[in-house]
Phi, psi and omega in degrees: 000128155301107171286117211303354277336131185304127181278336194284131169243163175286336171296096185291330171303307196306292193291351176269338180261355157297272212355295203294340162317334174280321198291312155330275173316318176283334158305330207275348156327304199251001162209143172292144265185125138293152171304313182290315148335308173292343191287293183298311183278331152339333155324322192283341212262309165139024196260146157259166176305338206293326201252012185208122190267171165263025163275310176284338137328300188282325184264343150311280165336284171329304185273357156272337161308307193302335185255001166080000175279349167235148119296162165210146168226203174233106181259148182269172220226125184318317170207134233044206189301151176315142177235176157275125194276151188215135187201142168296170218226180134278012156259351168272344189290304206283000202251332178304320197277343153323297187277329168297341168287305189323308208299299160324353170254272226313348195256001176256306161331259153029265171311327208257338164288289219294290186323301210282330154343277194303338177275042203193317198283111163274155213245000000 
């Protein structure tokens, strides 16, 4: 049996941009989504413009069309050029409920340092 690869690495660039792949799928859960549109809402994840550019955005994206977790299409646009819309898949569906199990073991793992910490910290 083949173990799936750990998306968290010690490669902190690496792992904020799985992060954003979670983050990605779940905005694109409840809407189809422009890149930059993704960009913004990111804000809800605790990500600033500052700290997340949209070429990794945009190289997210690429690499989850490419793994079949997004579509994508071209809509004409009120103003200016067409643009592409990114909307989730049903491969994107297993892969958002993939990273909330994950997520959800790191957050009880987690909690479980912070608890034993604070029972341990004289303050």
């Amino acid at each position: 049996m083949t173990k799936t690869p750990d998306p968290f690495c010690p490669d902190k660039h690496h792992q904020k941009g799985r992060f954003i792949e979670a983050c990605v799928l779940c905005l694109l859960r409840e809407e189809p989504c422009y890149g930059y549109s993704l960009m913004e809402k990111l804000n809800l994840f605790g990500f600033d413009k500052n700290s997340v550019s949209i070429s990794v955005i945009y190289r997210n994206l690429h690499d989850m069309e490419r793994r079949g977790l997004v579509s994508s299409s071209w809509t004409a646009s009120e103003q200016g050029p067409k643009k592409r819309i990114y909307a989730i898949t049903p491969g994107g569906e297993k892969a958002l409920d993939n990273w909330i199990s994950l997520l959800q073991d790191r957050k009880k793992r987690i909690m479980a340092i912070i608890d034993k910490y604070q029972s341990t910290h004289k303050a």
